[in-house]
C-alpha positions as CSV (number, residue, x, y, z in Angstrom):
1,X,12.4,-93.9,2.9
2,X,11.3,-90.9,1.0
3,X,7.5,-88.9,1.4
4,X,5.2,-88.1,-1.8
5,X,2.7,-85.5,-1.4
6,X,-0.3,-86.0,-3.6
7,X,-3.5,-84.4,-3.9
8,X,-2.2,-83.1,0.4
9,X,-1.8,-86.8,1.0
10,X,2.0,-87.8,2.3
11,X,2.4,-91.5,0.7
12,X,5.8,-93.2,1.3
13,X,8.1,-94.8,-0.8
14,X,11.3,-96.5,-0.7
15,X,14.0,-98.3,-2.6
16,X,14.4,-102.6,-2.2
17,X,16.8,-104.1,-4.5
18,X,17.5,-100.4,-6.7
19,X,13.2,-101.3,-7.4
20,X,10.7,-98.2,-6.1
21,X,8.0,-99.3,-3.7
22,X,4.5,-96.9,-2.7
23,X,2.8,-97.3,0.3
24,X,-1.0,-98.4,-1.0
25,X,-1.4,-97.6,2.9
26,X,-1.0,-94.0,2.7
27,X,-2.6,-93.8,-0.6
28,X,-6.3,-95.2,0.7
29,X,-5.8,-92.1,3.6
30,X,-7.5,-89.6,1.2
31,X,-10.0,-92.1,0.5
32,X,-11.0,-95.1,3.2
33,X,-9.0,-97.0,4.7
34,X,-6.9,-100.5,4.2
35,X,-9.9,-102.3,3.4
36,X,-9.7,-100.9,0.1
37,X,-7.2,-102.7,-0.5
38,X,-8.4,-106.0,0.5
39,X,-11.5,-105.1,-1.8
40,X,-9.0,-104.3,-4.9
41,X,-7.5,-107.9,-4.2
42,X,-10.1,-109.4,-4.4
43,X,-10.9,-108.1,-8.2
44,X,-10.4,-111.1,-10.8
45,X,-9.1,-108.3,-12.9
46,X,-6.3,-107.1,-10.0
47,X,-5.3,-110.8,-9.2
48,X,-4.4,-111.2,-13.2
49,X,-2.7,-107.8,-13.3
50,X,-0.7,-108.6,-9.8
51,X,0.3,-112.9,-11.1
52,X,1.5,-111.6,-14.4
53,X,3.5,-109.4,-12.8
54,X,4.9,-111.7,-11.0
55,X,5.5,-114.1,-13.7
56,X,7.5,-111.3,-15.4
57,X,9.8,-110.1,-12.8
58,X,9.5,-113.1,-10.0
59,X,12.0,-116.5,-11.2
60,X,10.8,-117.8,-7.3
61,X,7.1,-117.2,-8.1
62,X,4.7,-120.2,-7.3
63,X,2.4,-119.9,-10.0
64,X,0.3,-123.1,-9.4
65,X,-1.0,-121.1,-6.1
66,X,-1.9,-117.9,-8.5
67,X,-3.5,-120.2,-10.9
68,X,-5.7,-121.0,-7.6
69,X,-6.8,-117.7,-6.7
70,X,-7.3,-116.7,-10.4
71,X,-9.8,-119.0,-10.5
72,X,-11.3,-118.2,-7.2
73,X,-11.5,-114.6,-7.9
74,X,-15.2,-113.0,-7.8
75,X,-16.7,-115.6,-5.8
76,X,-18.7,-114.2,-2.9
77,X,-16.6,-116.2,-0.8
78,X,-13.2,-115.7,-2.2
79,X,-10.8,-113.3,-0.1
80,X,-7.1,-112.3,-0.4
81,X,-5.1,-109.8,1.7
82,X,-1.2,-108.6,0.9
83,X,-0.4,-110.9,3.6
84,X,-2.0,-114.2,2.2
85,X,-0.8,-113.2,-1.5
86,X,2.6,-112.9,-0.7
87,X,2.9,-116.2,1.8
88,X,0.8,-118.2,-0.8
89,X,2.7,-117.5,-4.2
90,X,6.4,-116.1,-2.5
91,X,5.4,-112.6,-4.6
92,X,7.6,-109.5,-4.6
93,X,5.5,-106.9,-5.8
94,X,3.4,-106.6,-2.9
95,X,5.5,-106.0,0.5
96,X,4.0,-106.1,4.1
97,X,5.9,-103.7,6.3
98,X,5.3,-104.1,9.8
99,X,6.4,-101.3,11.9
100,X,4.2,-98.1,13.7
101,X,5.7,-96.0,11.8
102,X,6.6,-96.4,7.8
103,X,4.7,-99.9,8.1
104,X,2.1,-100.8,5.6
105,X,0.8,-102.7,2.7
106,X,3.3,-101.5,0.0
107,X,3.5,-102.6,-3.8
108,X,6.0,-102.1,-6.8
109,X,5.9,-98.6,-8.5
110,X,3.9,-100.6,-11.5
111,X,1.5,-102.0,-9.4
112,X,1.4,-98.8,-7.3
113,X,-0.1,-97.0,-9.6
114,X,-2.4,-99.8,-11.4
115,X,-4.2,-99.3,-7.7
116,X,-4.1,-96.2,-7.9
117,X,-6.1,-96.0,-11.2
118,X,-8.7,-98.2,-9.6
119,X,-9.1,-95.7,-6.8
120,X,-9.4,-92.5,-8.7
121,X,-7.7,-91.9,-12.6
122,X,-7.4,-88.2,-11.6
123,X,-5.3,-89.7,-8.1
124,X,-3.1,-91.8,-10.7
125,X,-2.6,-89.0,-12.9
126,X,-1.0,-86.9,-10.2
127,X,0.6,-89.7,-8.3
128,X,2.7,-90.6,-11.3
129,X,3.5,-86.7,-12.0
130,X,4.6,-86.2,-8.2
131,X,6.9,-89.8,-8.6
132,X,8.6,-88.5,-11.9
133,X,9.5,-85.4,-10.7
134,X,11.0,-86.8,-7.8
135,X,13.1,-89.3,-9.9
136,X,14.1,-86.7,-12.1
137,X,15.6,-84.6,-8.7
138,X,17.0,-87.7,-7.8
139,X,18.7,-88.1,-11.1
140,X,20.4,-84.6,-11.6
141,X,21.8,-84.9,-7.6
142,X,23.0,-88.4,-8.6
143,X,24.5,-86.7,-11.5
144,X,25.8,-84.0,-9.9
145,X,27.4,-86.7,-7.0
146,X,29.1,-88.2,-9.9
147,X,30.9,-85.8,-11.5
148,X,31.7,-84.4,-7.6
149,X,33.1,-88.1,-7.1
150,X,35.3,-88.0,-10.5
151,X,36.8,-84.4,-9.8
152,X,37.7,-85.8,-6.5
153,X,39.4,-89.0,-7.9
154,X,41.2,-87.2,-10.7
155,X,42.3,-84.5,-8.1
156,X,43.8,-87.5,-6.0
157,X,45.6,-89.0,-9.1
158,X,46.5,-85.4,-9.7
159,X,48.2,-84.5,-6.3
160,X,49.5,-87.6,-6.2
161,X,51.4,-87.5,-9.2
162,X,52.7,-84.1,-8.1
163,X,53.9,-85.6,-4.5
164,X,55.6,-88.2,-6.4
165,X,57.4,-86.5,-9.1
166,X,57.7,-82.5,-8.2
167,X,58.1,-82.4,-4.7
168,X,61.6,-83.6,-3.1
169,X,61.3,-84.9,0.4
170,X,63.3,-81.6,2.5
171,X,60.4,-79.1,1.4
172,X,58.9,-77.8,3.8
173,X,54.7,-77.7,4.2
174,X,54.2,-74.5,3.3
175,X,56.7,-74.9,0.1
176,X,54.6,-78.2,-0.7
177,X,51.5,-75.9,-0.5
178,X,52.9,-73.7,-2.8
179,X,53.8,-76.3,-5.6
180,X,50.1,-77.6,-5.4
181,X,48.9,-74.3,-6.2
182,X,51.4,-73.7,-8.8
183,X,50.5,-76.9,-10.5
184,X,46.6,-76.2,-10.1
185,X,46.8,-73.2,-11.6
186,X,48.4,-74.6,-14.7
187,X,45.0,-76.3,-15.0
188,X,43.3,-73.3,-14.2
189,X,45.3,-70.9,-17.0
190,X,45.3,-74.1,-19.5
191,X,41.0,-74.0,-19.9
192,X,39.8,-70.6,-18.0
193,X,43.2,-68.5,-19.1
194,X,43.6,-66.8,-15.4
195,X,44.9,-68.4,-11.9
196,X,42.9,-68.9,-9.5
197,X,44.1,-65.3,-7.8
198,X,43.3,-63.7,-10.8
199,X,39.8,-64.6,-11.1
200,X,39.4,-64.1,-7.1
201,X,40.7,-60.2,-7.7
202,X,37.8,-59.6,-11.0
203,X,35.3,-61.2,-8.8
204,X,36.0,-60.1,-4.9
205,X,31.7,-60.7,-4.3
206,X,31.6,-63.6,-5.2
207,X,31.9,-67.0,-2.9
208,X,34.5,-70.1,-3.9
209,X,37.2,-70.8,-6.6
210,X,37.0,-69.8,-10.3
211,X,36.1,-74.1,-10.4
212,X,32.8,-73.7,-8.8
213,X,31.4,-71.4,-11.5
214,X,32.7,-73.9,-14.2
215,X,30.1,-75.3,-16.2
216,X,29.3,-78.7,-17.2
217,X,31.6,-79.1,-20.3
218,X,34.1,-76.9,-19.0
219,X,34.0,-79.8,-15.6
220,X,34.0,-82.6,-18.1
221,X,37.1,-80.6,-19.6
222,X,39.0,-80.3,-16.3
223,X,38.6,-83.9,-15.2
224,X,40.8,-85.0,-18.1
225,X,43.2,-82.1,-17.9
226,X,43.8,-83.2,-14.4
227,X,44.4,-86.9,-15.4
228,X,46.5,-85.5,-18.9
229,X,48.9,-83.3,-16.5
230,X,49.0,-86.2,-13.8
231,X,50.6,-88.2,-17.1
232,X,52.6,-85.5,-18.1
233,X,54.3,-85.0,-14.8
234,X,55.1,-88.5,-14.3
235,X,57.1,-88.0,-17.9
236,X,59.4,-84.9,-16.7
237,X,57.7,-83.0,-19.0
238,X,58.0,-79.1,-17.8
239,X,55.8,-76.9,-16.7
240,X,55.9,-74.8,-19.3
241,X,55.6,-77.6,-22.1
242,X,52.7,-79.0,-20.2
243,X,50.8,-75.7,-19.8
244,X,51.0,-75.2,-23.5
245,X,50.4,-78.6,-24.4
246,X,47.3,-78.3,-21.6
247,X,45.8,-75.6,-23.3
248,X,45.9,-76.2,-26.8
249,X,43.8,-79.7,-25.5
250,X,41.8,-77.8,-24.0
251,X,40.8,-75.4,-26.8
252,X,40.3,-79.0,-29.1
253,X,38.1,-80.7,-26.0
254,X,35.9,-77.5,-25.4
255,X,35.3,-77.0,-29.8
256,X,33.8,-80.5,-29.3
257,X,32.3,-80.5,-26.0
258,X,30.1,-77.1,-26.7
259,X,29.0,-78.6,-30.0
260,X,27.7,-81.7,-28.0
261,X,24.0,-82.0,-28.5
262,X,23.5,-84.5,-25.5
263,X,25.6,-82.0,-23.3
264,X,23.6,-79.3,-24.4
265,X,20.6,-81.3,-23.3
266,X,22.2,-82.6,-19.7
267,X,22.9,-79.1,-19.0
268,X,20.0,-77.5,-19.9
269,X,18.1,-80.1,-17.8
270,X,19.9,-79.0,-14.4
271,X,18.6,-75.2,-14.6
C-alpha cells in the first residue's frame, strides 16, 4: 500500500496482480464524499467506459449482465454501486476493500483517472503527474535492486570459485581473508588501476570501497569481470595472466559501454 498526495489530498494505491489500483475513496475527500461515486456509476457514459474495459482485460467478464445495465443507464430509476458492478458482471477494475483503514471503493489506474477527469480535469492533470513520478522512483530503486542483486550473485560465483580452486583446506581464516582480498583487488586494478587500499589512502574523507563510487558502466563492467575471473580461476590460469587478461577486457568493455547511448540515458535518468 503506497500514499499519493494530490492537490493536499493523501489517496492510496496499491499493487494486485503487478496491476496499480487508486482509491476513488480518498479521491472524492477534496470533493464530497462516496456518493460521487455512486453518481459517476450511474453515467451511461462511465458504465461504457467501465464494460469495455472489462471486455479488454477481463477473460471471466459476464458481459450479458453489462449489456443490462448499459441499457439501463440514465433512467431515473437505474442505480449501480462498486459493490453491485463487481457481484453482477465478476469485474476487476473496480475493487471493494473493506477494512477501517486502507478500505474503500478502488479502481484500475485507467479507470482511476477516467474518474478523475469527471471530477475535475485540473485533479486528473495532477493525479497522473504525482502517479508517474512515483513509478518512475519506483523504477530507478527497482533498477538500482537489480544491479545490487547481480553484484551480489557474481560476487558469490566469484568467491566461490576462489574457495574451490585457490584456497587449500589447512589455511587458516585470516590467510583465507587475505586471498579474497588479493583476488578482489585484481578486479579492482584490472578496471579502476589501484587496490582497494590505494584508493582508501587518496581519499581518507570519504565513506566505503573504491566500488561504491563506481558508476553505472563501470558496475555493468565489474559484474562480468567478476564472472570472467571466476572462469579464469577454475582454468589454473595465474594471477598474473588473469590480471592482464582482466584489464585489457576491461579497457575493450568500457570503449563500448561509454559510447552506449541507452546507458548514457539510464544514467543520466538516476541523477
Amino acid at each position: 500500500m503506497g500514499k499519493l498526495h494530490v492537490l493536499g489530498t493523501e489517496i492510496s494505491y496499491y499493487q494486485q496482480k503487478e496491476e496499480d489500483y487508486i482509491s476513488l475513496t480518498d479521491m472524492v475527500k477534496k470533493f464530497g464524499d462516496d456518493t460521487m461515486i455512486y453518481s459517476w456509476m450511474r453515467n451511461r457514459n462511465t458504465v461504457e467506459f467501465i464494460g469495455i474495459w472489462e471486455e479488454l482485460h477481463n477473460p471471466n467478464f459476464k458481459g450479458n449482465e453489462f449489456v443490462t445495465f448499459k441499457s439501463q443507464a440514465g433512467l431515473n430509476s437505474f442505480n449501480l454501486t462498486p459493490r453491485k458492478w463487481i457481484d453482477a458482471t465478476n469485474a476487476i477494475g473496480i475493487l471493494s476493500k473493506p477494512g477501517r483503514y486502507g478500505g474503500g471503493t478502488y479502481a484500475h489506474k485507467d479507470i482511476a483517472f477516467e474518474f478523475a477527469s469527471w471530477i475535475s480535469p485540473e485533479f486528473k492533470l495532477y493525479l497522473i503527474t504525482e502517479f508517474q513520478r512515483l513509478k518512475d522512483t519506483e523504477r530507478k530503486q527497482l533498477g538500482w535492486d537489480i544491479r545490487r542483486n547481480l553484484a551480489r550473485i557474481n560476487y558469490r560465483i566469484h568467491t566461490d570459485a576462489i574457495k574451490e580452486n585457490l584456497i587449500p583446506p589447512e589455511l587458516t581464516k585470516q590467510q583465507i581473508n587475505l586471498v579474497y582480498a588479493s583476488e578482489a583487488d585484481i578486479l579492482n586494478m584490472a578496471l579502476f588501476g589501484m587496490t582497494a587500499k590505494t584508493w582508501r589512502d587518496a581519499h581518507p574523507g570519504d565513506k566505503g570501497n573504491i566500488r561504491d563510487y563506481a558508476n553505472m558502466a563501470q558496475l555493468v563492467c565489474l559484474s562480468n569481470l567478476e564472472n570472467l575471473n571466476a572462469l579464469f580461476i577454475q582454468t589454473k590460469e595465474p594471477q598474473a595472466i588473469r590480471l592482464s587478461k582482466l584489464n585489457q577486457i576491461a579497457i575493450q568493455q568500457m570503449k563500448l559501454l561509454t559510447g552506449h547511448t541507452s546507458l548514457k540515458q539510464l544514467e543520466a535518468g538516476e541523477k
